[in-house]
MARBA-3410 file (N, C-alpha, C, O; in Angstrom, 1 decimal):
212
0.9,-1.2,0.0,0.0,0.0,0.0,0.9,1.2,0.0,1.7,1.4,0.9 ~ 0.7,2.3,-1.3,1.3,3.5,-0.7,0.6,4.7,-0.7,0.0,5.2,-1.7 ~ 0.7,5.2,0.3,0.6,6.6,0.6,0.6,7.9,0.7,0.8,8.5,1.7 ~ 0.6,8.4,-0.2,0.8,9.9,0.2,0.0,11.4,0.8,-1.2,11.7,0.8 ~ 1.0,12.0,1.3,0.3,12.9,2.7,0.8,14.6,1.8,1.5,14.9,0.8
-0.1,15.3,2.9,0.5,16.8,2.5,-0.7,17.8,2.8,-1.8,18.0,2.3 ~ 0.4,18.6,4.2,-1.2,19.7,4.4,-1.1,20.9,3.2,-0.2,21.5,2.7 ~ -2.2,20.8,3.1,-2.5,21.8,1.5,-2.7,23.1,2.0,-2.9,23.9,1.1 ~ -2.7,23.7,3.7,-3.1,25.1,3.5,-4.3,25.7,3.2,-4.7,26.8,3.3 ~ -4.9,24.7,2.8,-6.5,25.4,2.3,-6.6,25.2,0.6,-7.6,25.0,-0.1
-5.1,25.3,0.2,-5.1,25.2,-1.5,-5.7,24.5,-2.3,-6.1,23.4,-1.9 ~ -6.1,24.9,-3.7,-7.1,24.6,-4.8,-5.7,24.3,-5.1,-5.2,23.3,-4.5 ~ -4.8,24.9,-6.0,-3.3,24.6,-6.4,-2.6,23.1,-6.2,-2.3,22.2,-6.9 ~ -2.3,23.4,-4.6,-1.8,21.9,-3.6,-2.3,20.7,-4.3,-1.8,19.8,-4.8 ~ -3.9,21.0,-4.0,-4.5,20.0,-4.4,-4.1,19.9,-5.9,-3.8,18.8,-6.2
-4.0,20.7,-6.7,-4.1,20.1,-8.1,-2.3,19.5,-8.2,-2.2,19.0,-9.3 ~ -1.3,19.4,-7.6,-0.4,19.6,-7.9,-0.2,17.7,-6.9,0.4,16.8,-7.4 ~ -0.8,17.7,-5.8,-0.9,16.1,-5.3,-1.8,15.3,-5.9,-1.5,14.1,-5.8 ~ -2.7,15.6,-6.6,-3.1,14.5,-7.2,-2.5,14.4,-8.6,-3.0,13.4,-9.2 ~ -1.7,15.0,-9.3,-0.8,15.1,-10.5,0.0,14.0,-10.0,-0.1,12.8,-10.5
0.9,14.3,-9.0,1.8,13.6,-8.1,1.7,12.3,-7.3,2.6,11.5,-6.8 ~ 0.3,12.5,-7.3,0.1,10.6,-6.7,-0.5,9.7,-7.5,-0.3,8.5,-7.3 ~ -1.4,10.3,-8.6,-2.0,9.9,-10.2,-0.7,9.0,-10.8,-0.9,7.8,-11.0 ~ 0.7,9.5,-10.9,1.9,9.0,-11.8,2.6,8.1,-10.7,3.3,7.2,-11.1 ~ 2.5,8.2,-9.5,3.4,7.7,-8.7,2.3,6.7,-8.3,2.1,6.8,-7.1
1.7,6.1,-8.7,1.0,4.5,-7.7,0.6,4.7,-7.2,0.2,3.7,-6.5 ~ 0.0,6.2,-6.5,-0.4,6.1,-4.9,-1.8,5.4,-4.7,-2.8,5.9,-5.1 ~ -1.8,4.6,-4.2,-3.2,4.0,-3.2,-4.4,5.0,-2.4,-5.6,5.1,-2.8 ~ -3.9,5.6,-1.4,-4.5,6.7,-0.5,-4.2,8.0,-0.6,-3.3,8.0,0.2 ~ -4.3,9.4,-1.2,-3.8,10.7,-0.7,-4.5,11.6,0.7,-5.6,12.3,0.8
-3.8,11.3,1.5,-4.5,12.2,2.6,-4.2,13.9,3.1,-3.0,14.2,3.3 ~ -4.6,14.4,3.2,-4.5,16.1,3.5,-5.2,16.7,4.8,-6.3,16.6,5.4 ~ -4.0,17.3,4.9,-4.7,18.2,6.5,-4.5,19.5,6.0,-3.5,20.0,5.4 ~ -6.0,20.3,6.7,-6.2,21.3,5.9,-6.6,21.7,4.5,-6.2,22.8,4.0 ~ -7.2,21.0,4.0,-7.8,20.6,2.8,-8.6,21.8,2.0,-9.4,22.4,2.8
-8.5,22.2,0.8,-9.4,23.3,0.9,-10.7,22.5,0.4,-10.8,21.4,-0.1 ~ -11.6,23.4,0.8,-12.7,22.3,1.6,-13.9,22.7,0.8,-14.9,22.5,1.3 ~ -14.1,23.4,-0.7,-14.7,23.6,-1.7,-14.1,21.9,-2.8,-14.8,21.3,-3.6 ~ -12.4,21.7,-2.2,-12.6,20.5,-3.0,-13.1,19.3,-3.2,-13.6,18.7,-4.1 ~ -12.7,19.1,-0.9,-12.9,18.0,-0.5,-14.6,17.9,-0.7,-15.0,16.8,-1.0
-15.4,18.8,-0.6,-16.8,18.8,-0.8,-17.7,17.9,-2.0,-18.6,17.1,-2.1 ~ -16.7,19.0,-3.0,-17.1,18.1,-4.1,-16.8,17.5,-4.8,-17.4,17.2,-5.9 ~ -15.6,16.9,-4.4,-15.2,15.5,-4.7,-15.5,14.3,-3.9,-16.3,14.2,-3.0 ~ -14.6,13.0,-4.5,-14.9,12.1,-3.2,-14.1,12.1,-2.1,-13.1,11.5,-2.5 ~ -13.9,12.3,-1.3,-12.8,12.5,-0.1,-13.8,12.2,1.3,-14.9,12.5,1.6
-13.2,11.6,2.0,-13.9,11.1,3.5,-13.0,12.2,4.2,-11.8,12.3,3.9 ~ -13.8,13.3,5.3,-13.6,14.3,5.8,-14.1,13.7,7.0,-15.0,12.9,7.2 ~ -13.2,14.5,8.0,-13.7,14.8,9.3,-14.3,15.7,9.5,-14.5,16.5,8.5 ~ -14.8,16.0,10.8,-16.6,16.5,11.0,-16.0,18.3,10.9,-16.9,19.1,10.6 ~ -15.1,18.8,11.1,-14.6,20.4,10.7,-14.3,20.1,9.2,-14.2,21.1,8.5
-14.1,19.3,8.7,-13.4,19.4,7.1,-11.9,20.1,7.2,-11.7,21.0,6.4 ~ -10.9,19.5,8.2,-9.7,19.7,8.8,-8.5,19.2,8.1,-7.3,19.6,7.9 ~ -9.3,17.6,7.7,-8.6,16.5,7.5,-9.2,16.1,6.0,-10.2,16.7,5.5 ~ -8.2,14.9,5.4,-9.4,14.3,4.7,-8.8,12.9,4.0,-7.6,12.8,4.3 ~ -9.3,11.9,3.1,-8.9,11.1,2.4,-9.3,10.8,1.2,-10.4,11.4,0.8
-8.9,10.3,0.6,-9.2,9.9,-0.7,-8.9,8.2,-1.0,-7.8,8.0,-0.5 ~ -9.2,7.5,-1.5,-8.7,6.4,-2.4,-8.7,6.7,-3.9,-9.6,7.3,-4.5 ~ -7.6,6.3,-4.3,-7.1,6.5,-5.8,-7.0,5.4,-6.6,-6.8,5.5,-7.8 ~ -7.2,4.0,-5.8,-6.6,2.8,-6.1,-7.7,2.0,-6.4,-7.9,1.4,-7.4 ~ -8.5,2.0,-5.3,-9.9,0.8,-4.8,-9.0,-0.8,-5.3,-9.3,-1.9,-5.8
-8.0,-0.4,-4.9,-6.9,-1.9,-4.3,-7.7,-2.3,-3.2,-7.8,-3.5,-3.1 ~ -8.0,-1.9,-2.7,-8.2,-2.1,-1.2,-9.6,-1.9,-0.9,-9.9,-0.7,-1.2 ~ -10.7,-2.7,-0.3,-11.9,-2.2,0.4,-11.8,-2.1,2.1,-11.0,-2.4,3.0 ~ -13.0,-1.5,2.0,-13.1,-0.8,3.5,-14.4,-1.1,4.5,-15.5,-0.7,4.1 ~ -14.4,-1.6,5.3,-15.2,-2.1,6.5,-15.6,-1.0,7.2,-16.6,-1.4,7.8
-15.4,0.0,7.4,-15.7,1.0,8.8,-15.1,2.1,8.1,-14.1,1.9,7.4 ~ -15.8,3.7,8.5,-15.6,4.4,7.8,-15.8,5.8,9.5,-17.0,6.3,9.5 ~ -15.2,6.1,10.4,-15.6,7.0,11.2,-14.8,9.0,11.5,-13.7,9.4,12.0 ~ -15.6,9.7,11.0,-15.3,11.1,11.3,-15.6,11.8,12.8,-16.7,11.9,13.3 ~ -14.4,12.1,13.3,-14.4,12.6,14.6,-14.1,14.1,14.4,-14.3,14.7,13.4
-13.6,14.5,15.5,-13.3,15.8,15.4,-11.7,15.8,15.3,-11.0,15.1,16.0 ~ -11.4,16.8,14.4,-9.7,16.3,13.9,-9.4,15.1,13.2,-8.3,15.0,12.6 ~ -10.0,14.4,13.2,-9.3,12.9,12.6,-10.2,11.9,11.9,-11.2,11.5,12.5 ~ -9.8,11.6,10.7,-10.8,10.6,10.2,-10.1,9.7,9.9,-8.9,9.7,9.6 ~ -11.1,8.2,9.9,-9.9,7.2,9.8,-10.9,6.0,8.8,-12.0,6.3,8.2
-10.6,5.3,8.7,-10.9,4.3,7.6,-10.4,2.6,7.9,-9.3,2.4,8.4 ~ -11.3,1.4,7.7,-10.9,0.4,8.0,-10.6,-0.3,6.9,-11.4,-0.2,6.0 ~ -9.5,-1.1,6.8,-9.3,-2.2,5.8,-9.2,-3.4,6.1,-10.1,-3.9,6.9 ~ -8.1,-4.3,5.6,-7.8,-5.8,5.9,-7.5,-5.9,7.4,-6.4,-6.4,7.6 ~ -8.0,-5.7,8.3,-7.2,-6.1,9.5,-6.4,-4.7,10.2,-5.9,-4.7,11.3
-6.6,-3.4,9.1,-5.5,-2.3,9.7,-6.4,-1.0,9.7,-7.5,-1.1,9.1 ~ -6.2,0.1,10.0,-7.2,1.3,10.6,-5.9,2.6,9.8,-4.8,2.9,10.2 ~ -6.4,3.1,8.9,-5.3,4.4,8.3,-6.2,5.7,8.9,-7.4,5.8,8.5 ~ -5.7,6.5,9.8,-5.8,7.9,10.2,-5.4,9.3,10.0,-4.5,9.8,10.6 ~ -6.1,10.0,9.0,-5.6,11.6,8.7,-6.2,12.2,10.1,-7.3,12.1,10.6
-4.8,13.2,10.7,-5.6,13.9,12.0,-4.7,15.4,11.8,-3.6,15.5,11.3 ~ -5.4,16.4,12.2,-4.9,17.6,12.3,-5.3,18.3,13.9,-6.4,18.0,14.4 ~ -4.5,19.0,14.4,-5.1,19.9,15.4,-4.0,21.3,15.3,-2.8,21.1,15.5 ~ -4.7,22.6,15.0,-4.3,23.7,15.3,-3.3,24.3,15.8,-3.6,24.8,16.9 ~ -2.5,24.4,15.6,-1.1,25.3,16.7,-1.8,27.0,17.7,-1.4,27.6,18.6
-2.8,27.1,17.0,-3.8,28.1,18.0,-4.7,27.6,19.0,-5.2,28.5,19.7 ~ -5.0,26.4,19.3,-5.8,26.0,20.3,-5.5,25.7,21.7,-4.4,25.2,22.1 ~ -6.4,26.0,22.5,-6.0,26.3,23.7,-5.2,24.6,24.6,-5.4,23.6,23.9 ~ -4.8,24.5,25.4,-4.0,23.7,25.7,-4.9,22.2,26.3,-4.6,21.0,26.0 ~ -5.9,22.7,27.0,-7.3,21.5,27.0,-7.8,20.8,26.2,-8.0,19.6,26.3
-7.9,21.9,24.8,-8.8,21.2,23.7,-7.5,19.8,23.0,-7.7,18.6,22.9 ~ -6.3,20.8,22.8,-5.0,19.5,22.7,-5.5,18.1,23.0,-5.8,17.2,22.3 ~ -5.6,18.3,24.7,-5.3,17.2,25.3,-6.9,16.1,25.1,-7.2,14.9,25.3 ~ -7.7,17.0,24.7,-8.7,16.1,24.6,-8.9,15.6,22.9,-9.5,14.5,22.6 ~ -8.6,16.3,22.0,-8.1,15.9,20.9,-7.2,14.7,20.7,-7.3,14.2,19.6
-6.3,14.3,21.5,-5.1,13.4,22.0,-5.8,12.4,22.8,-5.2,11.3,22.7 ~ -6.7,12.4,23.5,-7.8,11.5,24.9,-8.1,10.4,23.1,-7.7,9.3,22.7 ~ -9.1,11.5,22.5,-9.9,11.3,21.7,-9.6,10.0,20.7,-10.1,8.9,20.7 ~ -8.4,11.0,19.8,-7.6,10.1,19.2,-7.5,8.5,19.8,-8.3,7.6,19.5 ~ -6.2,8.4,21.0,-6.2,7.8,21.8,-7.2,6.6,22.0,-6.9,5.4,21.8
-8.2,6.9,22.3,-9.7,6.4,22.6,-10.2,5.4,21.3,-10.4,4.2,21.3 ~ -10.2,6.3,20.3,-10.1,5.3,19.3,-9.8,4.3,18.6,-10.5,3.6,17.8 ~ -8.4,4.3,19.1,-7.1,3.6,18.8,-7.1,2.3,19.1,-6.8,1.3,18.4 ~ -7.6,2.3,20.8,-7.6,1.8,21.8,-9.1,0.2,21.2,-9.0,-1.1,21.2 ~ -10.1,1.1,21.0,-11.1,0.6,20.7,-11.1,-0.4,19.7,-11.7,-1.5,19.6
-10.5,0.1,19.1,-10.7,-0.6,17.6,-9.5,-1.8,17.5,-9.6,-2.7,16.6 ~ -8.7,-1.8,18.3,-8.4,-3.2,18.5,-7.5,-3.5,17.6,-7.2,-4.6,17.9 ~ -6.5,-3.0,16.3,-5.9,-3.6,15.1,-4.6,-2.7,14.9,-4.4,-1.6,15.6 ~ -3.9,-3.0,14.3,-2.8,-2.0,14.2,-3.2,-1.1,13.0,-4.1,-1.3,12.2 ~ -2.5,0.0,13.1,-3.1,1.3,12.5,-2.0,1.6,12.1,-0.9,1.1,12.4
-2.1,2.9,11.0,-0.8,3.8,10.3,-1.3,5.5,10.6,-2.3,5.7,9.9 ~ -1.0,6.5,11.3,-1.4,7.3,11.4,-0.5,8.5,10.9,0.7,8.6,11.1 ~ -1.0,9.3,10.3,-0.6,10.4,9.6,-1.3,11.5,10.2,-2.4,11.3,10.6 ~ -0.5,13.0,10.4,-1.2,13.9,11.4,0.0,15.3,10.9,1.2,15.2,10.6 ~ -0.9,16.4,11.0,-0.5,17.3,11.6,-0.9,17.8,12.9,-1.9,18.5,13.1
0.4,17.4,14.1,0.1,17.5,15.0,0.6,18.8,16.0,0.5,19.0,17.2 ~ 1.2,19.7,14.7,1.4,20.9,15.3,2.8,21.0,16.9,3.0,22.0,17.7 ~ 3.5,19.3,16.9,4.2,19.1,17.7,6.0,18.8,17.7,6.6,18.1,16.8 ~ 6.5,19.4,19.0,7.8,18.9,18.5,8.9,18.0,19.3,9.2,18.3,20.5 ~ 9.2,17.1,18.9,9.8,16.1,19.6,11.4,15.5,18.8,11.7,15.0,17.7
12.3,16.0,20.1,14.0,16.0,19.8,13.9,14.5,18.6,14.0,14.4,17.4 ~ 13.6,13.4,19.8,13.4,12.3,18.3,13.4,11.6,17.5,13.8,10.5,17.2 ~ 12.4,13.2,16.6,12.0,12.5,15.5,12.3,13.7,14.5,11.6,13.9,13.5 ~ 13.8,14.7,14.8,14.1,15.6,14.2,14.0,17.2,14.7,14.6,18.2,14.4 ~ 12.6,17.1,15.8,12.5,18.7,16.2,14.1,19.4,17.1,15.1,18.8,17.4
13.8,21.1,17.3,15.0,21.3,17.8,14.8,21.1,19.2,15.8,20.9,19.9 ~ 13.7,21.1,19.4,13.1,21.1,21.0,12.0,19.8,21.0,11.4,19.3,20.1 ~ 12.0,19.6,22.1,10.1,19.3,22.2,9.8,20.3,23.5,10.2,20.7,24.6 ~ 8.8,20.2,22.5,7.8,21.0,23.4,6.8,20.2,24.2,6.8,19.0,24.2 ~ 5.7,21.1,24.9,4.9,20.2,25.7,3.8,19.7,25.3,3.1,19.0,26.0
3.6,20.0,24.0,3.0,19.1,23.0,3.2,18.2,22.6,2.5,17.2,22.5 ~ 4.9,18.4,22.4,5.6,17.0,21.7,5.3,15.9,22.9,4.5,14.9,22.7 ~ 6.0,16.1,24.2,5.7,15.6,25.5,4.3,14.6,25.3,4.3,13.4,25.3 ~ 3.1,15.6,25.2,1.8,14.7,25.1,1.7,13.5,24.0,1.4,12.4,24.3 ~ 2.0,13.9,22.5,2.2,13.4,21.8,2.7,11.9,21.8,2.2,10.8,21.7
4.1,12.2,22.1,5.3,11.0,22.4,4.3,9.9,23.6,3.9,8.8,23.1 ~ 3.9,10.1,24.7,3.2,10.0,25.7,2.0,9.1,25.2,1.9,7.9,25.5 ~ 1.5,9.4,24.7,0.0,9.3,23.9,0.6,8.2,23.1,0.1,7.1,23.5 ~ 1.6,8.1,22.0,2.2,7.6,21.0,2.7,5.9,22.0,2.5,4.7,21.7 ~ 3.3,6.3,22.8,4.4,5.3,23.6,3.0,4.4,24.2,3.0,3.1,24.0
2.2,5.0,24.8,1.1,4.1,25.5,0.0,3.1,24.4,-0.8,2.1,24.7 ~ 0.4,3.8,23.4,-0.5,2.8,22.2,0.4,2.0,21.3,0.1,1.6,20.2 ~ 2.0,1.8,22.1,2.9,1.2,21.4,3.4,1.4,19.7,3.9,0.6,19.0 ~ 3.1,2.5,19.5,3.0,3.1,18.2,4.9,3.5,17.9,5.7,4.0,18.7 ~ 5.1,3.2,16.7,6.9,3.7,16.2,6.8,5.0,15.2,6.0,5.0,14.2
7.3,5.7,15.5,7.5,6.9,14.4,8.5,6.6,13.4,9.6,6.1,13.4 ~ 7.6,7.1,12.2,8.6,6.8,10.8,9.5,7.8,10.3,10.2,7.6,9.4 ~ 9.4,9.1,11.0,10.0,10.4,10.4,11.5,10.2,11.3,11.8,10.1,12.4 ~ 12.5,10.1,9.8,13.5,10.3,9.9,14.2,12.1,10.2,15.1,12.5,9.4 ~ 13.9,12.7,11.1,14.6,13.8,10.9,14.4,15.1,9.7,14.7,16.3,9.8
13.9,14.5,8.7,14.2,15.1,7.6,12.8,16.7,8.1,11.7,16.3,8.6 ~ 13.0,17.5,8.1,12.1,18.9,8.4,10.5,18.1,7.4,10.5,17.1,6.7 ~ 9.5,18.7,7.7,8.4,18.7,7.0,7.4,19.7,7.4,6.2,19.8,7.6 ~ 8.7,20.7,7.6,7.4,22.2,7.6,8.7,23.3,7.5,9.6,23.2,8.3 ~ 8.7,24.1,6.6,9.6,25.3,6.5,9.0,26.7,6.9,7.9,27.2,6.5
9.9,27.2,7.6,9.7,28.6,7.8,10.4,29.4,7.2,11.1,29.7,8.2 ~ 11.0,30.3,6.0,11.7,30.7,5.5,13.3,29.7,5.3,13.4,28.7,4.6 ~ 14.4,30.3,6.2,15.5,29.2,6.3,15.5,27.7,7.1,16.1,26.6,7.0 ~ 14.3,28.3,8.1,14.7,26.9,8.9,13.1,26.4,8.8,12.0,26.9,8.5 ~ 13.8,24.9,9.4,12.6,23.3,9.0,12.4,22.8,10.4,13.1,23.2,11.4
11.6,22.1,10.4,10.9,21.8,12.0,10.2,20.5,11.2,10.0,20.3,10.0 ~ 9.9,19.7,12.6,9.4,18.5,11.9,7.8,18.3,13.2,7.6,18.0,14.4 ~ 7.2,18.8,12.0,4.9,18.8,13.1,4.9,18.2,12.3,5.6,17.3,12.8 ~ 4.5,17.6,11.0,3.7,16.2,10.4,4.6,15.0,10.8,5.6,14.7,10.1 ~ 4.2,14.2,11.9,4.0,13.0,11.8,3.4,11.4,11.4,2.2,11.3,11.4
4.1,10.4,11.2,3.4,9.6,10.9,4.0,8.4,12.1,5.2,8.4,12.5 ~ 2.9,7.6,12.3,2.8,6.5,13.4,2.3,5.2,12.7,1.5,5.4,11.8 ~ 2.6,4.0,12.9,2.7,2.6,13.4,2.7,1.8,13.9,3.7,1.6,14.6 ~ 1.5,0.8,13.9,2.0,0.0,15.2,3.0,-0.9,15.3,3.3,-1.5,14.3 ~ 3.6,-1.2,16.4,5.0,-1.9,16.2,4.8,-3.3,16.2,5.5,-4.1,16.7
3.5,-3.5,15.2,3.1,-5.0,15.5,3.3,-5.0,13.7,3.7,-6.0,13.2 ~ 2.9,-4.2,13.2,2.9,-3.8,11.7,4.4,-3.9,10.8,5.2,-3.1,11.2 ~ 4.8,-4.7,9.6,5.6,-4.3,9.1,6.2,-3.0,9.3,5.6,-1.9,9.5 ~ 7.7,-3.2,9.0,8.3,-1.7,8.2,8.2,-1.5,7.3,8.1,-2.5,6.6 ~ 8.1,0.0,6.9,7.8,0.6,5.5,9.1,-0.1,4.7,10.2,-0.3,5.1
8.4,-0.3,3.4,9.4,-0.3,2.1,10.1,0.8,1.6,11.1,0.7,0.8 ~ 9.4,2.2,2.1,9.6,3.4,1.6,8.9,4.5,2.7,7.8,4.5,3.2 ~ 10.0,5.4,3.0,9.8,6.5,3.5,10.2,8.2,3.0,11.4,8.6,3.1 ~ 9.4,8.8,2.8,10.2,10.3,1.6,9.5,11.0,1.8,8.2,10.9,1.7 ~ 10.6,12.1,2.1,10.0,13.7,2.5,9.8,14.3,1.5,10.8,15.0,1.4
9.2,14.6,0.4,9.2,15.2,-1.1,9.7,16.6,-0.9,9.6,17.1,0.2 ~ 10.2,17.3,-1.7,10.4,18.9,-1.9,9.7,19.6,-1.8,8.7,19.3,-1.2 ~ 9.8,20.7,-2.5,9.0,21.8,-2.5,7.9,21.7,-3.8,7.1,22.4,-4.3 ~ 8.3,20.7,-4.1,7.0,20.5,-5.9,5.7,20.9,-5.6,5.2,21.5,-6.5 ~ 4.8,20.6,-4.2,3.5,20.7,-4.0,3.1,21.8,-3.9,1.9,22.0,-3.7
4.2,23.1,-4.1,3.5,24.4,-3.1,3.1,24.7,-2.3,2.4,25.7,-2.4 ~ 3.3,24.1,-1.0,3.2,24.3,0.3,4.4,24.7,1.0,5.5,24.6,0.4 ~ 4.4,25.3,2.6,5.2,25.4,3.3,5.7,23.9,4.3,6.8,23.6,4.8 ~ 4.4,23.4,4.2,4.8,21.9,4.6,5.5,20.9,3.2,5.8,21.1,2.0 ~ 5.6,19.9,3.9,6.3,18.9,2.7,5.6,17.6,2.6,5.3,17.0,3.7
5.3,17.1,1.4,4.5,15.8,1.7,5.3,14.6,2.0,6.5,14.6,2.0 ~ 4.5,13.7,2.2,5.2,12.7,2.9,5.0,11.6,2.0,4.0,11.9,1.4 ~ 5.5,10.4,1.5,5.1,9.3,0.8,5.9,8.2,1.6,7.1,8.2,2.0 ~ 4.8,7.1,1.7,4.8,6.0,2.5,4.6,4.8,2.1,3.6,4.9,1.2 ~ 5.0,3.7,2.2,5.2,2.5,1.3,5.2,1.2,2.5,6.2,1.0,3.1
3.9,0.4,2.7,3.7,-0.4,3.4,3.5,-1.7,2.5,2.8,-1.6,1.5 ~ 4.2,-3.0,2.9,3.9,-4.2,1.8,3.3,-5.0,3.3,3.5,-4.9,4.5 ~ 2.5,-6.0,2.5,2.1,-7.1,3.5,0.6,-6.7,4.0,0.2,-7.4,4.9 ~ -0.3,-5.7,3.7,-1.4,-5.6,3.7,-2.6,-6.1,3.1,-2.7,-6.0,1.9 ~ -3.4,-6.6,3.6,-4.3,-7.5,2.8,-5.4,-6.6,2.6,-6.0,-6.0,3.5
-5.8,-6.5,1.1,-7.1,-6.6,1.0,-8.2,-7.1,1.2,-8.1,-8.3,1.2 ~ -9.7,-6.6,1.3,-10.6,-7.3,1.5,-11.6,-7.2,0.1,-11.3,-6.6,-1.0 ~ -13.1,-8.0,0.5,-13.5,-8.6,-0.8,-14.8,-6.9,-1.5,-15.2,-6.6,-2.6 ~ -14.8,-6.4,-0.3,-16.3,-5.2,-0.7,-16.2,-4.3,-0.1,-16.3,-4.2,1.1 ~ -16.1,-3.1,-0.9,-16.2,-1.9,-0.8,-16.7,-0.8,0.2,-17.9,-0.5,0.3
-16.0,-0.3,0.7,-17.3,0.8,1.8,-17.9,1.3,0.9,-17.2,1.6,-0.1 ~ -19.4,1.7,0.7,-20.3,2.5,0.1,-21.0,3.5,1.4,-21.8,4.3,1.2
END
């Protein structure tokens, strides 16, 4: 199964420039945080309940069993495994974080299967490349460690500020799950200040019927 991620900003552009980019590259799933949300509308894209987040299948390699929109995070069931687009704000107050994080969490927990999670989590953790962690990263890692989950981000920045890179999009695993075949921070091709991510999982099973 492969993957590709990338917060769009809100962009019509982004978007036209990731699905160019995941159209030619194989991709399976494109997911987006921050979506501009005239697209995800009227296309087909599974959105969470703000239209924050979103997904798409490109492939229908794969059918889907369970289909749930939360707040921040929407996620999707397949063969045995749970894929998660989640976003939460770098403006929100420090409560709503942690219950966004419960939430997630909660989920996770429930559903019983190993999962691949993709997020802009607006957090930073020494790591997995940040210069600091912060006390977000703290919750995050925390959150991450208690659902036995492995971080795939090598270091590589996936958010630029003029000269300097910080690493807020995350992606998670469970450590019950293969390793990726592929992990890559893309450049600057999408037009964004973030960077997309492309992910390459083998050993996933398909199932026989479709979510409708």
């Amino acid at each position: 199964m492969k993957i590709q991620y990338i917060n769009a900003n809100r962009s019509g552009l982004v978007h036209d420039l990731l699905w160019e980019s995941s159209s030619a590259g194989g991709i399976d799933y494109v997911l987006i945080t921050e979506p501009n949300r005239s697209r995800v509308t009227a296309e087909h894209w599974w959105t969470d309940l703000r239209e924050d987040v979103a997904i798409r299948d490109l492939s229908s390699r794969f059918a889907h069993t369970d289909l749930k929109s939360g707040e921040g995070y929407v996620r999707i069931k397949g063969g045995g495994w749970l894929l998660y687009c989640c976003y939460i704000s770098p403006n929100c107050i420090w409560e709503d974080y942690i219950e966004f994080l419960d939430g997630l969490g909660e989920d996770v927990r429930r559903c019983n299967c190993p999962v691949i999670i993709f997020g802009d989590f607006n957090a930073k953790i020494t790591e997995v490349g940040g210069e600091v962690t912060n006390r977000r990263g703290v919750a995050l890692a925390e959150m991450t460690a208690s659902l036995r989950l492995i971080s795939l981000n090598d270091g590589t920045p996936t958010f630029w500020r003029g000269y300097r890179g910080s690493v807020i999009d995350h992606v998670y695993v469970s450590d019950s799950m293969m390793m990726p075949t592929e992990f890559e921070v893309l450049g600057d091709e999408l037009c964004s200040d973030h960077r997309g991510l492309r992910v390459a999982l083998e050993g996933l099973r398909p199932l026989e019927r479709p979510l409708v």
